[in-house]
DSSP file (Angstrom, degrees, kcal/mol; ACC not computed):
  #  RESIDUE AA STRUCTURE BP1 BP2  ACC     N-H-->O    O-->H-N    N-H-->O    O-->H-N    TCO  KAPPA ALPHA  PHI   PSI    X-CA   Y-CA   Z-CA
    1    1 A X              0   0    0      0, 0.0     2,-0.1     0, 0.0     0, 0.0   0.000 360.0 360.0 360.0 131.5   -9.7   25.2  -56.8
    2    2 A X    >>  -     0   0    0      1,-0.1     4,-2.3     4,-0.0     3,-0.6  -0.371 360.0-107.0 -87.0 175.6  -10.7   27.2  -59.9
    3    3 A X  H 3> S+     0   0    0      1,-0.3     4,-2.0     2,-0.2     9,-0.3   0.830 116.3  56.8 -86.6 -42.0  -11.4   26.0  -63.0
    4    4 A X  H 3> S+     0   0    0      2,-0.2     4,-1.3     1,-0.2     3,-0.4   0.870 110.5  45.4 -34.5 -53.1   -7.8   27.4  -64.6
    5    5 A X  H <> S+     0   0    0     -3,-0.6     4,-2.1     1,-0.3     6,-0.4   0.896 109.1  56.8 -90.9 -34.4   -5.6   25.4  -61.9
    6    6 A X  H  <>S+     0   0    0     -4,-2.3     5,-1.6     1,-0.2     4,-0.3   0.978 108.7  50.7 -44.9 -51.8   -7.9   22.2  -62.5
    7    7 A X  H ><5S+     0   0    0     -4,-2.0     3,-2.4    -3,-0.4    -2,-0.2   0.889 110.6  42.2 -43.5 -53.1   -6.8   22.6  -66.0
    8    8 A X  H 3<5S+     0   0    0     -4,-1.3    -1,-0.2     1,-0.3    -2,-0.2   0.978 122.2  42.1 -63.8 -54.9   -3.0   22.9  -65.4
    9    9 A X  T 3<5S-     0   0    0     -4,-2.1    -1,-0.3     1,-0.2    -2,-0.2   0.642 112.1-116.3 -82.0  -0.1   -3.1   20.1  -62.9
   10   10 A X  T X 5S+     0   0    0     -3,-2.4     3,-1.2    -4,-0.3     4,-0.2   0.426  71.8 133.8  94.6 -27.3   -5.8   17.5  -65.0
   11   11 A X  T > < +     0   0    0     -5,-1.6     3,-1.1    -6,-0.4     4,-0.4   0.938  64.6  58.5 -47.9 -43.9   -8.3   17.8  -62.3
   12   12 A X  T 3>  +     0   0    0     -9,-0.3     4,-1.8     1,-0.2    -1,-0.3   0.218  69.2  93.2 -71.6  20.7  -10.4   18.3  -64.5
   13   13 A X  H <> S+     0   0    0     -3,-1.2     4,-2.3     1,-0.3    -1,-0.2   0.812  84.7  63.6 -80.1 -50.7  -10.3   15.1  -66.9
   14   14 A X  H <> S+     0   0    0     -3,-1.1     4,-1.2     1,-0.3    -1,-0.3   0.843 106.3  41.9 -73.1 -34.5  -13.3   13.3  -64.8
   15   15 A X  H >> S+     0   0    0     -4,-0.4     4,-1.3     2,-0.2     3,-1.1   0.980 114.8  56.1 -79.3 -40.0  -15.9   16.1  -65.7
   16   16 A X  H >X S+     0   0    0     -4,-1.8     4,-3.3     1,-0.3     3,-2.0   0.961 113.6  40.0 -60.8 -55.0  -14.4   16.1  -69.5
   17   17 A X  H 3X S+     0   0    0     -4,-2.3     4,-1.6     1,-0.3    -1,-0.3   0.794 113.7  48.1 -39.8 -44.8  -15.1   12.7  -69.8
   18   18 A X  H << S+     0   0    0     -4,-1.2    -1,-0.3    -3,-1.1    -2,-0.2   0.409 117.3  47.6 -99.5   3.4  -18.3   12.7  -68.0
   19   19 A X  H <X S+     0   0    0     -3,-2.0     4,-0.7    -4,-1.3    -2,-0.2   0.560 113.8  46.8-113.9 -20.6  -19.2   15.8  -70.4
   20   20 A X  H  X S+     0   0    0     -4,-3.3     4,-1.3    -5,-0.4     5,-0.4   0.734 108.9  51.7 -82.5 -24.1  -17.9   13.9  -73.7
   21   21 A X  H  X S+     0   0    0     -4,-1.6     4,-3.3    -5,-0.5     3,-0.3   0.957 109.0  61.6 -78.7 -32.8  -19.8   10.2  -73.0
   22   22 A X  H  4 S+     0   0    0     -5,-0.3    -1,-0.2     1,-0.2    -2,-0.1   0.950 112.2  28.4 -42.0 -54.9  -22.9   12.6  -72.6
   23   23 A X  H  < S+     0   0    0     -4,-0.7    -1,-0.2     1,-0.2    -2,-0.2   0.581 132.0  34.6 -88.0  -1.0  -22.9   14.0  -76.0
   24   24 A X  H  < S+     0   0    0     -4,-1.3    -2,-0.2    -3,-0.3    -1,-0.2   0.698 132.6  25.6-118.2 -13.1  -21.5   11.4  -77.8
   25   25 A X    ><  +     0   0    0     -4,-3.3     3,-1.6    -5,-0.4    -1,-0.2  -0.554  62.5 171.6-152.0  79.4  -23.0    8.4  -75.7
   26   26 A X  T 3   +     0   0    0      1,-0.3    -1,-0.1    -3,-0.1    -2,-0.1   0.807  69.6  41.9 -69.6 -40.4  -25.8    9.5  -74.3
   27   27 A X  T 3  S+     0   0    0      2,-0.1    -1,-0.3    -6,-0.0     2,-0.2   0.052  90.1 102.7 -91.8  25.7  -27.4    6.0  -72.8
   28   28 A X  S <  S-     0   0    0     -3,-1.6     2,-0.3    -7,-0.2    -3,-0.1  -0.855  74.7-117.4-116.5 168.3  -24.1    4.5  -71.4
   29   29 A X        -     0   0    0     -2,-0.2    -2,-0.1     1,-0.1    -1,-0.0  -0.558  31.1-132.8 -99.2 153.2  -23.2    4.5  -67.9
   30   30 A X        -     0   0    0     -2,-0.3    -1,-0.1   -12,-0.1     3,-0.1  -0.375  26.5 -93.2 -78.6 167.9  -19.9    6.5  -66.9
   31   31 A X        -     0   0    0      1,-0.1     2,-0.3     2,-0.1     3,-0.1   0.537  35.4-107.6 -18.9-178.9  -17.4    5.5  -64.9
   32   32 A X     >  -     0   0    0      1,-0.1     4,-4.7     0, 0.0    -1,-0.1  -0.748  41.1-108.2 -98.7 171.9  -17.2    6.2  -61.3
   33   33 A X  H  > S+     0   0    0     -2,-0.3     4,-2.2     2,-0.2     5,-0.3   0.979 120.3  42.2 -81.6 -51.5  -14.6    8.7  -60.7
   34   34 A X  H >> S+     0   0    0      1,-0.3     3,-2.3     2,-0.2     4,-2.1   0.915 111.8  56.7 -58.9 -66.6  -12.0    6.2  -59.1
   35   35 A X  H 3> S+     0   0    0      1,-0.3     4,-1.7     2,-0.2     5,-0.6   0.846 108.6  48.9 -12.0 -78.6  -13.0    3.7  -61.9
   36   36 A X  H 3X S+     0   0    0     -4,-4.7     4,-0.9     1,-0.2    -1,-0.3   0.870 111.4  45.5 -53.7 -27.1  -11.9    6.6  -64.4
   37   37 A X  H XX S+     0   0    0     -3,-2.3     4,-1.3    -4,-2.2     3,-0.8   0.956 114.9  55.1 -78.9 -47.6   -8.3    7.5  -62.6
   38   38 A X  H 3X S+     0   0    0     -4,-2.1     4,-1.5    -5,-0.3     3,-0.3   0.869 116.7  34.6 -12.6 -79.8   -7.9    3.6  -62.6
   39   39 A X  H 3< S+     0   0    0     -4,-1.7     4,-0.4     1,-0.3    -1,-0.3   0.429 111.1  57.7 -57.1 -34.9   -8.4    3.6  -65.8
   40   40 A X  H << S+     0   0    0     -4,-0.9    -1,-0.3    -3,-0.8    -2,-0.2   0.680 113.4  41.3 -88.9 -18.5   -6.8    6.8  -66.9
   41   41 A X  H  X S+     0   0    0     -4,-1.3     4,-2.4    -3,-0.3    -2,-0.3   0.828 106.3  54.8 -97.8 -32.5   -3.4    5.8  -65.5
   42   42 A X  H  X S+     0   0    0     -4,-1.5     4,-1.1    -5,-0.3    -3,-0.2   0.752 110.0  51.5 -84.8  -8.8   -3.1    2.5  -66.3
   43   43 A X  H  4 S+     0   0    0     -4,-0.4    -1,-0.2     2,-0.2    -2,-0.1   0.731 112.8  47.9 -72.1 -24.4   -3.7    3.8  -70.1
   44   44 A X  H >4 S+     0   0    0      1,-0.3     3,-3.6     2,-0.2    -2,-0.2   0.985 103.0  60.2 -76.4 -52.0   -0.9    6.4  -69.5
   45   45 A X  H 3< S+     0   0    0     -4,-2.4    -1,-0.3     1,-0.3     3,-0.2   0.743 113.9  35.6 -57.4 -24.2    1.1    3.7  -68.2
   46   46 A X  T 3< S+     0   0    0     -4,-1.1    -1,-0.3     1,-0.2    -2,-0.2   0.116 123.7  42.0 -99.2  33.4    0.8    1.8  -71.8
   47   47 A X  S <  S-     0   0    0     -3,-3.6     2,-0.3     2,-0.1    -1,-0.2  -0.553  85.2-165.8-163.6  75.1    0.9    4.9  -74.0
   48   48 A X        -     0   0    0     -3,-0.2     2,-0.3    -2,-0.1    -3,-0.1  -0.651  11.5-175.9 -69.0 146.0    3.7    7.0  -72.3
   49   49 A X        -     0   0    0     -2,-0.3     2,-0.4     2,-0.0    -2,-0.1  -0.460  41.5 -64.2-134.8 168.5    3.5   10.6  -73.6
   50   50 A X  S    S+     0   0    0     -2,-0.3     2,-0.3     2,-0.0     0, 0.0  -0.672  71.8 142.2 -73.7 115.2    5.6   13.4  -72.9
   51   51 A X        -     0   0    0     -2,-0.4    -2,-0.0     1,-0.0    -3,-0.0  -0.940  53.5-112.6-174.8 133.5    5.5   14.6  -69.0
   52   52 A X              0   0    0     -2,-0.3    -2,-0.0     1,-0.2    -1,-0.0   0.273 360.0 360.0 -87.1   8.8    7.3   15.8  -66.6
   53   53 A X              0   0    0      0, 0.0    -1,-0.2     0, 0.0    -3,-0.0   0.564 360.0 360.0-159.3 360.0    7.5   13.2  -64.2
């Protein structure tokens, strides 16, 4: 999938994440990627936002 359609669809959230804790927290450990979609939906699911479905 190229990098554009990651965008549209959000795939790409787990490398933005793992490319912001880098520069901004360089010694803590990420996530694992399920850990972060855990975690990224159950946030969404107490801070609903505007979304189509």
């Amino acid at each position: 999938m190229g990098r554009f359609m990651e965008g549209v669809l959000g795939a790409d959230k787990y490398r933005q994440y793992l490319e912001h804790l880098a520069k901004t927290h360089p010694d803590a450990e990420p996530m694992s990627e399920r850990e972060f979609w855990i975690d990224y939906t159950n946030w969404q699911e107490h801070n609903p936002q505007g979304r189509c479905c």
